[in-house]
BAROSE-770546 format. One line per 2 residues: number of its first residue (from 1); their letters; for each residue y, x, z of C-alpha. Coordinates in Angstrom, 2 decimals. Each point is the difference from the previous one (the first is absolute). Last residue first. Layout:
N
NUM	A	Y X Z; ...
***
This chain:
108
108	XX	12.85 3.04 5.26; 0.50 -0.70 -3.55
106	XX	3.50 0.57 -1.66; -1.14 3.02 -2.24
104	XX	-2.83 -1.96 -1.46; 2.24 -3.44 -0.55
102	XX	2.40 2.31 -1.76; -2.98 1.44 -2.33
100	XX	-1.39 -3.75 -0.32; 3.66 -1.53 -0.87
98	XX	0.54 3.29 -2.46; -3.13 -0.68 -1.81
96	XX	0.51 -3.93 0.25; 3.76 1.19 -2.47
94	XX	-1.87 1.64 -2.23; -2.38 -2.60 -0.41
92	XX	2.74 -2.10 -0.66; 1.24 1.95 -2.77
90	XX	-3.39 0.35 -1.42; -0.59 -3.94 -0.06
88	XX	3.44 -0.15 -1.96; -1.04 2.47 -2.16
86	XX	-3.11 -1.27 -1.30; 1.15 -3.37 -0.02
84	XX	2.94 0.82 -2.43; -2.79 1.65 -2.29
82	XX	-1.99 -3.25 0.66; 2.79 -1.77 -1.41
80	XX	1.65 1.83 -2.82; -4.16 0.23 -1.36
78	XX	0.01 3.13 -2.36; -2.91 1.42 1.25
76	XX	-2.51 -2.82 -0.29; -3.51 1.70 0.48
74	XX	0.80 2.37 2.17; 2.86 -1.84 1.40
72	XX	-2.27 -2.26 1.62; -2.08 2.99 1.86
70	XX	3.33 0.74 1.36; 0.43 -3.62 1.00
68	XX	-3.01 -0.28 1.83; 0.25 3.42 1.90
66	XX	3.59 -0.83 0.71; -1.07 -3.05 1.58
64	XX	-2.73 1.84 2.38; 2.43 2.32 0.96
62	XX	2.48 -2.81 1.05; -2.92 -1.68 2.35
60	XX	-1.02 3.34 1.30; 3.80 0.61 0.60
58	XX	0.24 -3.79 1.64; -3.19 0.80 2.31
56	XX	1.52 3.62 0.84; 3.35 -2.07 1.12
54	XX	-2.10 -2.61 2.20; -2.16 2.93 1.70
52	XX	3.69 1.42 1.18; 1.12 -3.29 1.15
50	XX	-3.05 -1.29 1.98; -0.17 3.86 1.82
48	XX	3.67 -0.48 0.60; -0.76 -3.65 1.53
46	XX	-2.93 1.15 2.25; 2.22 3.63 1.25
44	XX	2.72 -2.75 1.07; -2.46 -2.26 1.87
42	XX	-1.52 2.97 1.34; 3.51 1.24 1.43
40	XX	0.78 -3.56 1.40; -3.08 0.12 1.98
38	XX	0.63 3.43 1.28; 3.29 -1.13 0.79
36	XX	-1.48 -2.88 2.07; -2.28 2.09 1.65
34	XX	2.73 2.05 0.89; 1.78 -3.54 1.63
32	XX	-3.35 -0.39 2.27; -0.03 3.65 1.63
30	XX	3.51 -0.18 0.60; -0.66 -4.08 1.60
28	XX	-3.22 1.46 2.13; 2.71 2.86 1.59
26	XX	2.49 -2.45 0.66; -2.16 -2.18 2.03
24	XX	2.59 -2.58 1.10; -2.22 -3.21 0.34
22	XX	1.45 -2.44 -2.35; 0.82 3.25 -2.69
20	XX	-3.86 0.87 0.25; -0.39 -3.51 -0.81
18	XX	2.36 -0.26 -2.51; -1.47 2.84 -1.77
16	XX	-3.36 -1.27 0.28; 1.34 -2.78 -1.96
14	XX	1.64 1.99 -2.56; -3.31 2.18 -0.25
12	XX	-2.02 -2.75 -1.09; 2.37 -0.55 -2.30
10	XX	-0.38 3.13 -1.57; -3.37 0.02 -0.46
8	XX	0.08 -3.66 -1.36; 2.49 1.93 -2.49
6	XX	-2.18 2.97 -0.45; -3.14 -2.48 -0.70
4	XX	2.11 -1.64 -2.41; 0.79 3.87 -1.61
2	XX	-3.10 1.39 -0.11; -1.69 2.14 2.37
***
């Protein structure tokens, strides 16, 4: 289920909600509101997933620079800039390795 067919979901439920609510069946409305917490949990688990494949794109991505630039600095090793590019792409790749092993420990 993705997430526009979680909110129509969702409103659905509202409305039979009400209903349940305009006739006084409690036991229909409890049923009703932990579908709507399930709901809201899948939406939540559907944005972490988004998050945590977003971070391994950007490392890919990073890897993929420091590839090019290392293979720069083979043949120009004394380049200030792409030595400054080197590191700075390492530092942040540092810092996505930490976001992805947080984002690993935090997942439900």
């Amino acid at each position: 289920m993705n997430i526009s067919e979680t909110q129509l979901s969702v409103n659905d439920y509202l409305d039979l909600y009400l209903y349940a609510e305009s006739i006084n069946d409690q036991l229909w409305k409890q049923e009703i509101v932990e579908k709507l917490q399930n709901s809201r949990n899948e939406i939540r688990k559907e944005i972490q997933s988004f998050g945590f494949k977003h971070l391994l794109e950007k490392y890919k991505h990073i890897n993929e620079e420091i590839r090019i630039i290392y293979q720069q600095l083979q043949i120009h090793s004394s380049n200030e800039y792409l030595l400054e590019e080197f590191w700075r792409l390492k530092q942040q790749r540092v810092l996505l390795g930490l976001q992805i092993q947080s984002a690993k420990h935090h997942s439900p």
